[in-house]
N, C-alpha and C positions, 0 to 999 in steps of 0.2 A: 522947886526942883533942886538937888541936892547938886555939888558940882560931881561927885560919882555916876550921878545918872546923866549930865551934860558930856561927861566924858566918856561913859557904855555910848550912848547914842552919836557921839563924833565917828569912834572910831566906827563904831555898824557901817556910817552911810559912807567914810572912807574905804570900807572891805566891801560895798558894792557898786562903789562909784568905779572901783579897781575891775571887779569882776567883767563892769558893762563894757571897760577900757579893752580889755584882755579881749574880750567877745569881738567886741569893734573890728580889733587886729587881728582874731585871727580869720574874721568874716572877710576882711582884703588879702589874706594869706591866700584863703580858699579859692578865689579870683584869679589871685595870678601866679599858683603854685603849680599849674604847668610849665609855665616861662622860667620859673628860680631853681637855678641850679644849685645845689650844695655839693662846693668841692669840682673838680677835674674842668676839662672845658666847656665852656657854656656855650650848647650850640643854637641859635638859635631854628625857627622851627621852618620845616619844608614848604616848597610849593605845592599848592592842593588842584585837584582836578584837572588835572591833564589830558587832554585832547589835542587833536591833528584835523589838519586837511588837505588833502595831496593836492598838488596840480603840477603842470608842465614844466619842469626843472626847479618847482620851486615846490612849499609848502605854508604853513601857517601852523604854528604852534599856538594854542591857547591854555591859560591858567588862572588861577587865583591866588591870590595874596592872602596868607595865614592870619591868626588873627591876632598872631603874635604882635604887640607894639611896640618889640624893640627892633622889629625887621624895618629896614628904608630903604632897600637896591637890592637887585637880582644881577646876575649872566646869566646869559644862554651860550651854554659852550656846544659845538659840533665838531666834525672831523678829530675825535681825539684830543680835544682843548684847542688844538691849533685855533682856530677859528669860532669868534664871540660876537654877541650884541650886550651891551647894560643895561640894566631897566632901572627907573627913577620908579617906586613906587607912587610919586606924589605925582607923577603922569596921569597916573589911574587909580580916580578918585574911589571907583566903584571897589574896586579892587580886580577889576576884571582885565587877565594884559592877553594880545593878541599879537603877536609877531609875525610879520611874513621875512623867508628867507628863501631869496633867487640865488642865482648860476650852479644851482646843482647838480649833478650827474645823476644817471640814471640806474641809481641802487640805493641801497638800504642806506639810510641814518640811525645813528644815535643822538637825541638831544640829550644835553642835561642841564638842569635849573640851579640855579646855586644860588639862596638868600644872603645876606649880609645886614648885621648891625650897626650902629654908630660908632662900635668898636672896634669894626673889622672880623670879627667873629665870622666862620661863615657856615651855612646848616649843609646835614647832607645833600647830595643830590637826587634832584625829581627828575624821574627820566621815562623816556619816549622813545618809541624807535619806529623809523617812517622811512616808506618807501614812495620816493615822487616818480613820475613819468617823464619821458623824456622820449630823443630819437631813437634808442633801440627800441624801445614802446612801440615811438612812431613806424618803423619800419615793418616790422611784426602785421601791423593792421593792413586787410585784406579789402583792395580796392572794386569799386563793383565791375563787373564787364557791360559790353552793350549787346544785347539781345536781339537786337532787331531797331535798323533805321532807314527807314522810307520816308520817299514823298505823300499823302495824302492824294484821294481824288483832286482835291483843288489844283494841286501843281504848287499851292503858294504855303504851302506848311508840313511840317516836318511829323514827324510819329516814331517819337525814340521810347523804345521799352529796353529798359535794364534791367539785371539781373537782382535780388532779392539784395538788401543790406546786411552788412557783415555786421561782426561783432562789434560793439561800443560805437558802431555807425551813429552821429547827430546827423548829418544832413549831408544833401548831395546837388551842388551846383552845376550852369553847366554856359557854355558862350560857343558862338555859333557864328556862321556868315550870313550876314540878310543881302535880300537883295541886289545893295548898291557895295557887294563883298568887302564888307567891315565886318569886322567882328564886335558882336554886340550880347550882353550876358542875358540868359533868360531870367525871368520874373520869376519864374517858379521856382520854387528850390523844394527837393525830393525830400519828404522823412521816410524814417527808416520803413513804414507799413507801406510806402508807394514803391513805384517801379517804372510809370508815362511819363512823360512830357510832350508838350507841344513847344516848335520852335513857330514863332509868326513867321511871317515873310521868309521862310528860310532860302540858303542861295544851292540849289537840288546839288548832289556831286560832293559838293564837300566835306572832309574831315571837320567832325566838332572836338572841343574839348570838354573834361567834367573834372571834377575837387571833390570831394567826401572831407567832412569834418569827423571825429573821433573824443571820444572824451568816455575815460572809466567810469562806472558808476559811482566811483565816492568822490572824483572828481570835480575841481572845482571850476578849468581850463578847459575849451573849446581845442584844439588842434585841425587846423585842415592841411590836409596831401598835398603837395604840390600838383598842377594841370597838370590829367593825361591825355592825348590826342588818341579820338577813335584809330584803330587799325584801315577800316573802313571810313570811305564817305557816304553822304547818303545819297541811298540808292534810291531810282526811280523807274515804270516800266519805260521797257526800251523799245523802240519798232523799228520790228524786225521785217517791214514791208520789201525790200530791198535785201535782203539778206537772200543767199543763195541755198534751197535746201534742195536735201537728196535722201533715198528711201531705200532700203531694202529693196532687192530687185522684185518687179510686179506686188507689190503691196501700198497696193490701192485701188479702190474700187472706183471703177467709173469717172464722174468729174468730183470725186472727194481726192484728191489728192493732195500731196504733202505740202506742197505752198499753201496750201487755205489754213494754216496752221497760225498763220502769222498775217492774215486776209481783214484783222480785225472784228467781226462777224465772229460773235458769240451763242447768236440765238437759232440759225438754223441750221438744219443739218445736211442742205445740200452745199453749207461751205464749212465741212467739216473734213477732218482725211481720215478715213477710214480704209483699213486694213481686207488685206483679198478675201474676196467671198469665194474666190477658188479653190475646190475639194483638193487640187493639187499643191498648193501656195497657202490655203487659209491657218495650217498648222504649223506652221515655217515658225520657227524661234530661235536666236534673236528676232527681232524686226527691229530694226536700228534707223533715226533719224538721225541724218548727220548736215550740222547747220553752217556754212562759211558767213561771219559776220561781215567781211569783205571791209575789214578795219585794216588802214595802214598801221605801218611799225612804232610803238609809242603809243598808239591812240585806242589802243586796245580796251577792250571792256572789263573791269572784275563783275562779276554774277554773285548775286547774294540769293537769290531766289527764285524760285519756278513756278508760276499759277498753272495750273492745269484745269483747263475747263471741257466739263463731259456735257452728256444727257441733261438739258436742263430738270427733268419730271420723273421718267422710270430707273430708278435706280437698280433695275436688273438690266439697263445698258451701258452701265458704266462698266467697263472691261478692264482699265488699268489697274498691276494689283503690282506685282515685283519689276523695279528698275533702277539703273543704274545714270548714271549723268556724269560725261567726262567734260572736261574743259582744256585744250595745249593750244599748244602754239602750228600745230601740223592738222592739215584733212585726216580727219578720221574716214575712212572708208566703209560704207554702210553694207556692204558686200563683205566684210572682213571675216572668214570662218573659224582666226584664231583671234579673236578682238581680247581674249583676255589675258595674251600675253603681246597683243601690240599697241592697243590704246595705254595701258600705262597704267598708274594709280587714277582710280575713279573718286572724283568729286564730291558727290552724294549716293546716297544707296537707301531706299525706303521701300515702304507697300502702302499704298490707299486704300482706303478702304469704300465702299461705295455710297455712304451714307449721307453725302454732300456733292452737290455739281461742280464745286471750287473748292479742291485741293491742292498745298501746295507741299514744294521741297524747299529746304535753306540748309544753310551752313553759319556756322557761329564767324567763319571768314569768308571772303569773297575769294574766288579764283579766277586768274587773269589770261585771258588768252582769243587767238582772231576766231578759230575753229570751239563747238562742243557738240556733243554726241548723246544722244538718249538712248539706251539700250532695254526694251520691252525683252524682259524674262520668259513672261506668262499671261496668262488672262483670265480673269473670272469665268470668264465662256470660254471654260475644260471644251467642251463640243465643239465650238468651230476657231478656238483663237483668237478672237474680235480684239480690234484694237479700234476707239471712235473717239480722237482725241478733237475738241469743237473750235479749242484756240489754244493758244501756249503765249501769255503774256511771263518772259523774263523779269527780272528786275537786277538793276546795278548802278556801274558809275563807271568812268573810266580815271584811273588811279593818277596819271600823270595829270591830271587839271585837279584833283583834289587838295590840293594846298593853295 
C-alpha cells in the first residue's frame, strides 16, 4: 500500500469519525433543546397539572414538577404575592407536590406556582383559582326541623321524625334526656335518605337537641352546625280523666255524653258522646266541645296533637269532616254564637276523612294554654248532623318542666 492510499484512507475515517461526532451532539441537542435558550432570559419551565381540593377554610393545591433539570424550588404565592410556601423539589422524589393551605376566608383564590433554577431564574406562573368554604357557606346551610315527637306505647321511648335533609346534608345527630335526666347522645346518626329516630329510655316532656353535618360535593371537610334545641318537648298522651268538659247546649244523646270523651274506653259505643238525635237540636252547627284542663298557672300544657277515635268498623259512621281547635288561656264558651270573632286565632283547622277510625290533628308547634275548644263545622251525615266522637286522646308536654 502506497503512502497516498494510507493517507486517502486516514483522512476518509477522520471525515467520519467527525460526521458520527457531529451526530452524537447533535442527538443531546435534540434532548434537551427545549431547556436551551439562545439569547434573552432563560426561563426555565412551568408547573404541569394543576389541581385543587376545597375544604373548610382551607384547600390543597396539587402539581407536578417539569421535566425540566434545571428546575430545584418552586412558591406558591396567594393573596397577591403577599403570602407564600417554598417547595424543595428534592422533597418529592415522584415529582408529585401536594400543599395544603389553612386560615382562609370564604371566597375565591388565586394560586400561582413559580419554578426556580440554580440560578435564580424563575418560569412563568402556573396558576389556579379556588374557592374554599367557610362560615358564610356554613350559615347558608339549611338546618332540618322536627316533625313530630312523641312518646311511644311503651312510655319508655321516644319517636322523633324529621323533616327530609337539606342540601349538602352528611349526617344528622341528636342527644336527649334519659331517664335518670342526663343528657345522653343517641347511637343513631340520621343520613340524608332517613328521617326516625328512636331515643331509648327517653325522659317523656323534654326538649332534645340535634347537629347536621354539611360538606359540598367536591369537598374534602365534614362541617357540623352547632346544637339546636327542639322548640318542643316530647310529647305524650295526656289524661284528661279529670279535666272538666262542656258541650254545646243538649248535644248529646242519652248516657253518650261529653265526658266519655276522655273515659278512656275506645271500643264501645255506649261510652262514646254522641251528638242530639233531636229533629230540633240534631242540625245545630257549631257543636263546640269546650275542655278546662284545670292546670294551675306555669303548669300549663303545650298540645302538639289530637287522636280522634270514631266508629271502629262502619266507616259511614264516622261523622267528623270540617273543624277547628282553639287553645288560650280563658273558658271558651261552648254556647258562644259569635265564637269566631271571640275565641281568637284557631290552633288547627282540618277535614277527616272517613277511611280510618284514628285520625289525628297536629301542628309543626305546640300551643300552650289551661282552656281548648273543638269547634264541629259540619258532618258527613248532611241528614241528621251526627257527631260520634268514641275517645279524644291529646298529646303534649308541659313547656315549663321541659328543660
Amino acid at each position: 500500500m502506497t503512502m497516498n492510499m494510507i493517507k486517502n484512507i486516514f483522512n476518509y475515517l477522520s471525515v467520519a469519525a467527525a460526521a458520527v461526532l457531529l451526530a452524537s451532539c447533535g442527538g443531546q441537542d435534540e434532548i434537551y433543546k427545549e431547556w436551551v435558550k439562545k439569547g434573552g432570559y432563560d426561563y426555565p419551565a412551568k408547573a404541569l397539572k394543576l389541581t385543587s381540593v376545597i375544604g373548610y377554610k382551607s384547600v390543597i393545591i396539587n402539581w407536578e414538577k417539569p421535566m425540566d433539570p434545571a428546575v430545584r424550588t418552586a412558591s406558591l404565592f396567594w393573596d397577591n404575592y403577599a403570602k407564600s410556601v417554598d417547595i424543595d423539589y428534592a422533597d418529592y422524589p415522584d415529582g408529585k407536590v401536594s400543599v395544603s393551605v389553612g386560615d382562609l376566608e370564604d371566597r375565591s383564590y388565586t394560586f400561582d406556582i413559580v419554578n426556580y433554577d440554580d440560578l435564580g431564574n424563575k418560569s412563568l406562573a402556573a396558576e389556579i383559582t379556588v374557592s374554599p368554604y367557610g362560615d358564610g357557606w356554613m350559615v347558608s346551610r339549611s338546618e332540618r326541623s322536627v316533625a313530630r315527637a312523641e312518646m311511644d306505647e311503651n312510655g319508655r321511648d321516644a319517636r322523633i321524625v324529621m323533616s327530609k335533609a337539606t342540601d349538602e346534608m352528611v349526617a344528622t345527630r341528636f342527644r336527649y334526656k334519659n331517664l335518670q335526666d342526663e343528657w345522653v347522645e343517641c347511637e343513631t346518626v340520621l343520613k340524608p335518605g332517613q328521617n326516625e329516630v328512636t331515643f331509648p329510655n327517653a325522659l317523656k316532656g323534654k326538649r332534645f337537641e340535634y347537629a347536621s353535618s354539611f360538606c359540598p360535593a367536591a369537598g374534602k371537610d365534614t362541617v357540623w352546625s352547632a346544637w339546636t334545641r327542639s322548640v318542643d318537648g316530647i310529647s305524650y298522651a295526656l289524661d284528661g280523666k279529670r279535666w272538666n268538659v262542656t258541650v254545646t247546649k243538649n248535644q248529646y244523646f242519652g248516657i253518650n255524653v261529653a265526658d266519655n270523651i276522655f273515659d278512656g274506653n275506645k271500643d264501645l259505643s255506649a261510652f262514646s258522646w254522641h251528638s242530639s238525635k233531636s229533629d230540633a237540636t240534631k242540625n245545630q252547627f257549631p257543636k263546640i266541645l269546650s275542655i278546662d284542663t284545670q292546670k294551675a298557672f306555669g303548669e300549663e300544657y303545650a298540645f302538639t296533637r289530637f287522636e280522634f277515635y270514631e266508629h271502629p268498623d262502619q266507616p259511614t259512621l264516622r261523622y267528623i269532616k270540617d273543624f277547628v281547635i282553639y287553645v288560650g288561656s280563658s273558658y271558651y264558651n261552648p254556647d258562644d254564637s259569635d265564637y269566631l270573632n271571640n275565641y281568637g286565632i284557631p290552633f288547627i283547622g282540618t277535614q277527616f276523612k272517613t277511611d280510618d277510625r284514628i285520625s289525628s290533628a297536629s301542628a309543626t308547634q305546640g300551643a300552650t294554654g289551661r282552656y281548648f275548644a273543638i269547634v264541629f263545622k259540619n258532618s258527613y251525615n248532611t241528614k241528621d248532623g251526627f257527631i260520634d266522637l268514641w275517645e279524644l286522646v291529646p298529646y303534649g308536654y308541659i313547656p315549663s318542666q321541659a328543660d
